[in-house]
Biopython code that builds the backbone (N, CA, C, O; Angstrom):
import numpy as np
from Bio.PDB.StructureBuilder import StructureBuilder

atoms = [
    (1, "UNK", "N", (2.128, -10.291, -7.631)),
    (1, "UNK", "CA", (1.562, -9.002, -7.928)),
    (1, "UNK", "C", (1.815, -8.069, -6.738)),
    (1, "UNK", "O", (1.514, -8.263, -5.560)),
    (2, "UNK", "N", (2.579, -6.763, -7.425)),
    (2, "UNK", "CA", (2.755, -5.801, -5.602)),
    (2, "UNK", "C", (1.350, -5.494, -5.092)),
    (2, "UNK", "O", (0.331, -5.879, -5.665)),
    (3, "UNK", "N", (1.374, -4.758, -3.951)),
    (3, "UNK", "CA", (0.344, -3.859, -3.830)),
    (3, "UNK", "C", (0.819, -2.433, -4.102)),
    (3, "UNK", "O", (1.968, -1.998, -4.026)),
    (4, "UNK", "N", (-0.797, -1.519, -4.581)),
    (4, "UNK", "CA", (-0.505, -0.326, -4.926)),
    (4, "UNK", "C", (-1.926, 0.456, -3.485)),
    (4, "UNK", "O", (-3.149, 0.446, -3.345)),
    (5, "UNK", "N", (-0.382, 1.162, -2.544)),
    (5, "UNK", "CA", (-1.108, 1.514, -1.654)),
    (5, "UNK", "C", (-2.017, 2.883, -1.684)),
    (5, "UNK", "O", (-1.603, 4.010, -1.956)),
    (6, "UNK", "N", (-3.025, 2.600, -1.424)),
    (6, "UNK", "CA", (-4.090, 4.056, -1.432)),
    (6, "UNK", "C", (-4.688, 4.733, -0.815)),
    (6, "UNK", "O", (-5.910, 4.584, -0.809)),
    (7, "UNK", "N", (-4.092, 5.733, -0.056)),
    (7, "UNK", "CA", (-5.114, 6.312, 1.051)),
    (7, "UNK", "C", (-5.745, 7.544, 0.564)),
    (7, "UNK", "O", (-5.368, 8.433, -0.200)),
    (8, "UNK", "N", (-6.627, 7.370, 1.113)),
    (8, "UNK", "CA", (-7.844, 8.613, 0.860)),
    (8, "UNK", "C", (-8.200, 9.068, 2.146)),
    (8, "UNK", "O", (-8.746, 8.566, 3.128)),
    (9, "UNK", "N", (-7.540, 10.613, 1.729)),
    (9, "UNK", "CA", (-7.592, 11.640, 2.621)),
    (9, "UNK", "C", (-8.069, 12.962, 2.451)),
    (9, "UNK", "O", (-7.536, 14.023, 2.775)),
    (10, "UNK", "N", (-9.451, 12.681, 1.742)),
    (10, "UNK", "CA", (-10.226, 13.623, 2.227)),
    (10, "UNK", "C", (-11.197, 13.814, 3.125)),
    (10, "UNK", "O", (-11.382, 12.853, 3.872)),
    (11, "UNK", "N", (-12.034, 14.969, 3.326)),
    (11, "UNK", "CA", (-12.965, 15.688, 4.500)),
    (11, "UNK", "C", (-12.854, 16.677, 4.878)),
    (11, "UNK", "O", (-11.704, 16.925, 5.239)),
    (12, "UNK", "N", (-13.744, 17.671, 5.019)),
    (12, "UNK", "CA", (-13.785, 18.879, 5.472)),
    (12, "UNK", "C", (-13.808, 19.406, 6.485)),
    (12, "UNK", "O", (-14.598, 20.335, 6.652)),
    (13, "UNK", "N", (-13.002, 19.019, 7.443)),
    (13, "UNK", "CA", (-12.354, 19.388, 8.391)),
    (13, "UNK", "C", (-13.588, 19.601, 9.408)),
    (13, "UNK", "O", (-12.937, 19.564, 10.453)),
    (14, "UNK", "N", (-14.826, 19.784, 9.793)),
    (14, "UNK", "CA", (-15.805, 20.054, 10.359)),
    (14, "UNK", "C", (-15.760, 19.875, 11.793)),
    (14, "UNK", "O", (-15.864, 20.672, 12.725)),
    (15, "UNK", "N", (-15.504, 18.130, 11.707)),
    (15, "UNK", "CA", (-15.810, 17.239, 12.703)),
    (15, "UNK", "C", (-15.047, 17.835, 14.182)),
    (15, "UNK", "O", (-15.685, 17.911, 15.233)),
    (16, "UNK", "N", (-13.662, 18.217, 14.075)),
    (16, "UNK", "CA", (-12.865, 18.442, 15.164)),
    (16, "UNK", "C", (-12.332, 19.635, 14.988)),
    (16, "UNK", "O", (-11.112, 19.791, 15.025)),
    (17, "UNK", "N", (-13.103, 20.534, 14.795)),
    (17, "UNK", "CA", (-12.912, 21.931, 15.207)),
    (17, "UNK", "C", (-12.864, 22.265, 16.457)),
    (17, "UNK", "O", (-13.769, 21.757, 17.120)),
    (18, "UNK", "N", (-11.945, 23.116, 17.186)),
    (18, "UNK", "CA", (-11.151, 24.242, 16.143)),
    (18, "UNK", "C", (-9.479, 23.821, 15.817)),
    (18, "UNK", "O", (-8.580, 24.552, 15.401)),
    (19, "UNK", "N", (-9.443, 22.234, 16.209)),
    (19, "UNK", "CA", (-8.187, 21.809, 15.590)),
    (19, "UNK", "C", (-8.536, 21.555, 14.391)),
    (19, "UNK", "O", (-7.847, 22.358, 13.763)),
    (20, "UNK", "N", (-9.181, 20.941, 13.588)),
    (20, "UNK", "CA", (-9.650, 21.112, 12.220)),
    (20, "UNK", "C", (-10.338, 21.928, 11.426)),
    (20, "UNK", "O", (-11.531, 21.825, 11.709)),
    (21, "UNK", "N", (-10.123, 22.818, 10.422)),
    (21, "UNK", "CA", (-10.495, 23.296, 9.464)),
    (21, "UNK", "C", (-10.836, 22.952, 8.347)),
    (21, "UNK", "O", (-10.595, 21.782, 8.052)),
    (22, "UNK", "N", (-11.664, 24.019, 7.101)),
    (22, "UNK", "CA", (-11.926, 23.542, 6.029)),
    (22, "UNK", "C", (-10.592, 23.416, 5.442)),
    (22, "UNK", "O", (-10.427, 22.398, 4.771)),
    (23, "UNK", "N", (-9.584, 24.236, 5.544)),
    (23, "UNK", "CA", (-8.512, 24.882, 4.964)),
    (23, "UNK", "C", (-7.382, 23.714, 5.280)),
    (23, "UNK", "O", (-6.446, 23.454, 4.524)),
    (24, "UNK", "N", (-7.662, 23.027, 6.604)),
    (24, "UNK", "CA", (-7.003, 22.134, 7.123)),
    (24, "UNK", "C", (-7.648, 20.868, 7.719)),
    (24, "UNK", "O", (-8.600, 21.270, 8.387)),
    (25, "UNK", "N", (-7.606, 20.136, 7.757)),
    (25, "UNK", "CA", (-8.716, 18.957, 7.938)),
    (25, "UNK", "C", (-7.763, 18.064, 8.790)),
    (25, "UNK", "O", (-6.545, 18.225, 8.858)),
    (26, "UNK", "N", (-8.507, 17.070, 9.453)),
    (26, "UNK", "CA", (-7.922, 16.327, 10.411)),
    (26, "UNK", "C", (-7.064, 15.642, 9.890)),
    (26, "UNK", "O", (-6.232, 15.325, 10.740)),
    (27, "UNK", "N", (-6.761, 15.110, 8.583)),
    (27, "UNK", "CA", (-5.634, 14.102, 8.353)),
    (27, "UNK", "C", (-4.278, 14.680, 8.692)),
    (27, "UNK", "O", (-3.360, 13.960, 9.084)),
    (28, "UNK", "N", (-4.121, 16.469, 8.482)),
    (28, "UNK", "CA", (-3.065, 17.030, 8.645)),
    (28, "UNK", "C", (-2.645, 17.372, 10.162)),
    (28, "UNK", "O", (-1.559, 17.671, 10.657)),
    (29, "UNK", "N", (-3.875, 17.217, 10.680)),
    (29, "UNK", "CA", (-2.969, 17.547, 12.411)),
    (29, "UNK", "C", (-2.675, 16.352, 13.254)),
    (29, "UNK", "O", (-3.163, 15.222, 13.232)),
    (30, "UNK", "N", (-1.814, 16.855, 13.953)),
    (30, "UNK", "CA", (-0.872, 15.891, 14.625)),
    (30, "UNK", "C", (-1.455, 15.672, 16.157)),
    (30, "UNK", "O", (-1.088, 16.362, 17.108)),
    (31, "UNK", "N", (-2.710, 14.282, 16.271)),
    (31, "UNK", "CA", (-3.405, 14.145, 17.106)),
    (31, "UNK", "C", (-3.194, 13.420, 17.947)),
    (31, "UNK", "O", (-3.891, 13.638, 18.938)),
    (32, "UNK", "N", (-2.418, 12.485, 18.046)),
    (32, "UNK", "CA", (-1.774, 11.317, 19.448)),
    (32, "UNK", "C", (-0.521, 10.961, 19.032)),
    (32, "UNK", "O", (-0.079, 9.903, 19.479)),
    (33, "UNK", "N", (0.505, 11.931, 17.888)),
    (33, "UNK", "CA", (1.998, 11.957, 18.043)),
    (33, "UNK", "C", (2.686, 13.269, 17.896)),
    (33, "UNK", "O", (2.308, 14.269, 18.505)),
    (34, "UNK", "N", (3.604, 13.256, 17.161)),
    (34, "UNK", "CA", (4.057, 14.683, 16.692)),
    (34, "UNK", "C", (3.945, 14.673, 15.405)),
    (34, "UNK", "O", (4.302, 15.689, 14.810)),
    (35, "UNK", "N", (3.366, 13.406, 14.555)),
    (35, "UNK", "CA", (3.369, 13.614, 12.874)),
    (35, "UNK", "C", (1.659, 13.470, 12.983)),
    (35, "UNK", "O", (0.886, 12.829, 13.696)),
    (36, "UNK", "N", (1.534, 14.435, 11.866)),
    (36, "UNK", "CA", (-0.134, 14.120, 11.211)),
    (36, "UNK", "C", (-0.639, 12.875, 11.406)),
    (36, "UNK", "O", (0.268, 12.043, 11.439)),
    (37, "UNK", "N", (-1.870, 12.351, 11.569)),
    (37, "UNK", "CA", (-2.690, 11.467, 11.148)),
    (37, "UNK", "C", (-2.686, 10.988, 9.702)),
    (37, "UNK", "O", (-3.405, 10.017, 9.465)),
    (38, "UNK", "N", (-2.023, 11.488, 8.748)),
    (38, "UNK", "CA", (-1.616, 11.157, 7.067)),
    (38, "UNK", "C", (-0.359, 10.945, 7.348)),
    (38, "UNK", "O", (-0.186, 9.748, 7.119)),
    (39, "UNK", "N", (0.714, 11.451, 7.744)),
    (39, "UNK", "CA", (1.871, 10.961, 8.204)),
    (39, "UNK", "C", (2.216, 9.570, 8.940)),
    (39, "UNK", "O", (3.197, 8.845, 8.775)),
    (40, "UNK", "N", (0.801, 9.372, 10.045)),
    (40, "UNK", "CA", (1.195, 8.024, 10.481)),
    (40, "UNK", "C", (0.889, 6.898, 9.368)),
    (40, "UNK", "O", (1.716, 6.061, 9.008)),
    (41, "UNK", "N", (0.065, 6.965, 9.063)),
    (41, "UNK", "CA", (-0.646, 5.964, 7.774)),
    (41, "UNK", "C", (0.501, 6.317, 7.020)),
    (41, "UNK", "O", (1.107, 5.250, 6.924)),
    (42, "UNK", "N", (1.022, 7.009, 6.548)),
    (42, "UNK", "CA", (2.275, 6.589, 5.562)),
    (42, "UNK", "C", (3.398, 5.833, 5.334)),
    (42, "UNK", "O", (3.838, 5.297, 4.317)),
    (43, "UNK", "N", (4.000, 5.921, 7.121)),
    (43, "UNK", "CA", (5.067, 5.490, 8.096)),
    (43, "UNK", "C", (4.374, 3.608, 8.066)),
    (43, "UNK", "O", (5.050, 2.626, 7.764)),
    (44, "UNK", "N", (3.040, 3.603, 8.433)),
    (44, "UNK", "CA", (2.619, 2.415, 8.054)),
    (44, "UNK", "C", (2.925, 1.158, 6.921)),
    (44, "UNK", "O", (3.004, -0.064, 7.040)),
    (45, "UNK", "N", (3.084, 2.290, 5.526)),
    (45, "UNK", "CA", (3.529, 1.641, 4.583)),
    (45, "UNK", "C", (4.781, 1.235, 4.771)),
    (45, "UNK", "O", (4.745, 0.017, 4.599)),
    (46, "UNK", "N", (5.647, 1.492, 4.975)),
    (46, "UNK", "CA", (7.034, 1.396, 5.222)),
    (46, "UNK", "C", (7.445, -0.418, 5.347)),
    (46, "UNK", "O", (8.426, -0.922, 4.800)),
    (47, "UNK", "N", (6.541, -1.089, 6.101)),
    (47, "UNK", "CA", (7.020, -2.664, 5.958)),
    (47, "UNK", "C", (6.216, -2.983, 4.710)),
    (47, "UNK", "O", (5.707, -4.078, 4.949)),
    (48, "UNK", "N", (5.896, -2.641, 3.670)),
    (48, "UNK", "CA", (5.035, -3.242, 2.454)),
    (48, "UNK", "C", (5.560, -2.899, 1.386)),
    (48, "UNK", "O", (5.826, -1.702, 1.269)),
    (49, "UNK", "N", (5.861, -3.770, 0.330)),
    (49, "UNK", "CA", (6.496, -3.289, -0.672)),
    (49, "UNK", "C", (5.557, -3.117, -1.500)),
    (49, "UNK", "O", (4.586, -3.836, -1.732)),
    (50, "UNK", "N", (5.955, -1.851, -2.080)),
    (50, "UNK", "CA", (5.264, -0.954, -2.829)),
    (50, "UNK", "C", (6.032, -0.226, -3.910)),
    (50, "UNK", "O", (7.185, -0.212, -3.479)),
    (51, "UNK", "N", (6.015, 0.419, -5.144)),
    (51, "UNK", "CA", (6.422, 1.327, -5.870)),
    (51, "UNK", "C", (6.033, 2.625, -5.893)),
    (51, "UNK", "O", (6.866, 3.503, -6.118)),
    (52, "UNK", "N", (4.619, 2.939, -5.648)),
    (52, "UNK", "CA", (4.124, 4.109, -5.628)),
    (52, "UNK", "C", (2.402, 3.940, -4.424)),
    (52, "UNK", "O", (1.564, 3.057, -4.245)),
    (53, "UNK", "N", (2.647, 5.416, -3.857)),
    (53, "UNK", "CA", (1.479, 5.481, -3.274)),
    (53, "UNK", "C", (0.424, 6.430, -3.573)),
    (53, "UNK", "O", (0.713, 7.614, -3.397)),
    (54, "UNK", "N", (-0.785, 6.141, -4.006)),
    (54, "UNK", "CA", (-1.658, 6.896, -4.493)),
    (54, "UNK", "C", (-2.265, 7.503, -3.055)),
    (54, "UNK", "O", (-2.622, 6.845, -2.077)),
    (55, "UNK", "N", (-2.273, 8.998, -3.227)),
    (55, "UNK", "CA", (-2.865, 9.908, -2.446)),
    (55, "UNK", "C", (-4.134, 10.605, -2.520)),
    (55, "UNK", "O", (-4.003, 11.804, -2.765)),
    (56, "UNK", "N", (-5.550, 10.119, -2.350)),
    (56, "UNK", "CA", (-6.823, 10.583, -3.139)),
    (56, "UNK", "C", (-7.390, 11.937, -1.539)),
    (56, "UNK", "O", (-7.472, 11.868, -0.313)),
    (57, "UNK", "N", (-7.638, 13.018, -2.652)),
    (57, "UNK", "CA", (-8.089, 13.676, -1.334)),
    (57, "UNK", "C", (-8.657, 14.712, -2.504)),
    (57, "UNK", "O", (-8.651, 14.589, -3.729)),
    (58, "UNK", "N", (-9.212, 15.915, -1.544)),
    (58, "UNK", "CA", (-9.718, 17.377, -2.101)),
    (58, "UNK", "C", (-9.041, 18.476, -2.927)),
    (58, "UNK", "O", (-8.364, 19.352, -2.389)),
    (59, "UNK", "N", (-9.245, 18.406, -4.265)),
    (59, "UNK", "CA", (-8.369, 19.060, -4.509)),
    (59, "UNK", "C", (-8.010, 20.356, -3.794)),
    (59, "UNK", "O", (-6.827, 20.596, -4.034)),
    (60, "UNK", "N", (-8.415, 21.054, -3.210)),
    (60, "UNK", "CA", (-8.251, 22.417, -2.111)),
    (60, "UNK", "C", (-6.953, 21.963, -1.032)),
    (60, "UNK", "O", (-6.275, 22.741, -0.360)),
    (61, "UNK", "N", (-6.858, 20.707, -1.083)),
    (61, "UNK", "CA", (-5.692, 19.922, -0.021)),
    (61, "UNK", "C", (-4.669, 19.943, -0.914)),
    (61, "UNK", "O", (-3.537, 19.889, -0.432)),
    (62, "UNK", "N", (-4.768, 20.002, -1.977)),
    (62, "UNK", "CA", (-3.493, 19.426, -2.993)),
    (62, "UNK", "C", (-1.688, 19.598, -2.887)),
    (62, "UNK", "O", (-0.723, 18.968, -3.320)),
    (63, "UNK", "N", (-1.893, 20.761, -2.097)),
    (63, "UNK", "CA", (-0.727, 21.314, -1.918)),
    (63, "UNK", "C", (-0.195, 20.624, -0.260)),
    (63, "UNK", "O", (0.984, 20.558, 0.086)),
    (64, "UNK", "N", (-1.062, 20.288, 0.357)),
    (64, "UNK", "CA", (-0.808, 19.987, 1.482)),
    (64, "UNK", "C", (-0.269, 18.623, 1.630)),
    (64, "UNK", "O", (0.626, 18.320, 2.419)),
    (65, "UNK", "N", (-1.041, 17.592, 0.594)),
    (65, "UNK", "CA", (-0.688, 16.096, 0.200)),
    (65, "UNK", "C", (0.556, 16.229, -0.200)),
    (65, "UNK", "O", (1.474, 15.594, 0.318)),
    (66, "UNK", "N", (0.707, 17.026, -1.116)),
    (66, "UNK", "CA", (2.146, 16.999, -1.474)),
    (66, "UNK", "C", (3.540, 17.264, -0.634)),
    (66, "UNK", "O", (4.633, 16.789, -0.946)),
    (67, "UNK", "N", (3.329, 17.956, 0.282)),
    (67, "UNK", "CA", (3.894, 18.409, 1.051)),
    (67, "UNK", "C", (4.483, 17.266, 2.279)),
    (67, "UNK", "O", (5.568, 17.104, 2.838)),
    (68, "UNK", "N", (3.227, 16.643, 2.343)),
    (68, "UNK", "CA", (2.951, 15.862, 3.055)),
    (68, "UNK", "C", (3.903, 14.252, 2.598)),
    (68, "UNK", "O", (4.758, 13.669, 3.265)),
    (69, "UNK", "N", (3.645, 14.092, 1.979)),
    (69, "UNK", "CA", (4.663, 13.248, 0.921)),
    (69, "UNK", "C", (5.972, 13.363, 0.779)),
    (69, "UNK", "O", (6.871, 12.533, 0.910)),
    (70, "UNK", "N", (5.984, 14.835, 0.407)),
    (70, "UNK", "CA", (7.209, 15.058, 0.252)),
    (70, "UNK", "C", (8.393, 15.170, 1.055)),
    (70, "UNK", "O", (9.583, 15.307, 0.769)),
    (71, "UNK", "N", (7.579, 15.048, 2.444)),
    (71, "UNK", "CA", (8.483, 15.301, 3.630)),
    (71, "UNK", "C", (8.721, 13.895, 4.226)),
    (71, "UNK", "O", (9.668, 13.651, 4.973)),
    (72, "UNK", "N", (7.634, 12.828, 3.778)),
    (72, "UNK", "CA", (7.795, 11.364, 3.873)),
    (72, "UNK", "C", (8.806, 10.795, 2.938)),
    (72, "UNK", "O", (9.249, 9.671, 3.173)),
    (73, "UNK", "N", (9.217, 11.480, 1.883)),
    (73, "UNK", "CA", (10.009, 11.318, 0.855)),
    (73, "UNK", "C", (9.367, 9.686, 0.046)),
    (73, "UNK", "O", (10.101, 8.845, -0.473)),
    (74, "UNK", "N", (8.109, 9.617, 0.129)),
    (74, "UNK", "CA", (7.403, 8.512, -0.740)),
    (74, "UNK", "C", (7.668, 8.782, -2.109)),
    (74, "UNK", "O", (8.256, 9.845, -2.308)),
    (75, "UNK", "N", (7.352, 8.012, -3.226)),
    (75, "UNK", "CA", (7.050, 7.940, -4.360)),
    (75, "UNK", "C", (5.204, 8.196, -4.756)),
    (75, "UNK", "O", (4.513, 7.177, -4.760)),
    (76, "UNK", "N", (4.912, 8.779, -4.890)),
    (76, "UNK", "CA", (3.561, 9.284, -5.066)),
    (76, "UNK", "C", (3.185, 9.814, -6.121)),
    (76, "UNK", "O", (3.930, 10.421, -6.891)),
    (77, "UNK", "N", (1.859, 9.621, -6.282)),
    (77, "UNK", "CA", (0.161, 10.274, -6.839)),
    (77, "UNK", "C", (-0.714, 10.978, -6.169)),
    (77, "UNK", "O", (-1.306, 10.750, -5.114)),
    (78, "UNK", "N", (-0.733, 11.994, -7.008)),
    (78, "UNK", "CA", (-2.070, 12.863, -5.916)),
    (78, "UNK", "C", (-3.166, 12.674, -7.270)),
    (78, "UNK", "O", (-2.822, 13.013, -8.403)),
    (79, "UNK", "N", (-4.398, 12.139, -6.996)),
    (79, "UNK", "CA", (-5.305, 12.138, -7.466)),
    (79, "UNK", "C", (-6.253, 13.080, -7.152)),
    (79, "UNK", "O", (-7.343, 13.073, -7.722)),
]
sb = StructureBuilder()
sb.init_structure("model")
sb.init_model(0)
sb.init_chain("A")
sb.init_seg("    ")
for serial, (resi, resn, name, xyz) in enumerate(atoms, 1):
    if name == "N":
        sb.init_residue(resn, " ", resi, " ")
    sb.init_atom(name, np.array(xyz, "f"), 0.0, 1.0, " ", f" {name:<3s}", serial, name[0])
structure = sb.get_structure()
C-alpha cells in the first residue's frame, strides 16, 4: 500500500509577526533556508514514494499552496 502524503498548512500567521501575516503565514516564509517552511516539508517527500500530495490549509492561502506546489512541480490536492 503507498503512502498518501499530507501536510497541513494552515494558521494565521499571528505567531511571528511582522515576518508573518494573516495574508501570509509562516509556512510561506523562508526561515532557516532560502525555500519556505512548506517548501522544505515538500523537498522532504522526495525519498517516499508517493503519487499525489494532499495540501490541507486556509482557503484565503489557496492560491499560495498552489503556487507553492507548483514551483515544487509535485502532483497535488489542495483541500
Amino acid at each position: 500500500m503507498a503512502l498518501i502524503p499530507t501536510i497541513i498548512a494552515g494558521g494565521s500567521g499571528t505567531r511571528l509577526w511582522p515576518l508573518s501575516r494573516q495574508m501570509f503565514p509562516k509556512q510561506f516564509v523562508a526561515l532557516t533556508s532560502k525555500q519556505s517552511m512548506l517548501a522544505e516539508t515538500i523537498d522532504r517527500l522526495s525519498n517516499i514514494d508517493h503519487d499525489k500530495v494532499y495540501l490541507v490549509g486556509n482557503l484565503d492561502h489557496e492560491f499560495l499552496l498552489a503556487s507553492a506546489a507548483d514551483s515544487m512541480d509535485i502532483n497535488r490536492t489542495i483541500e
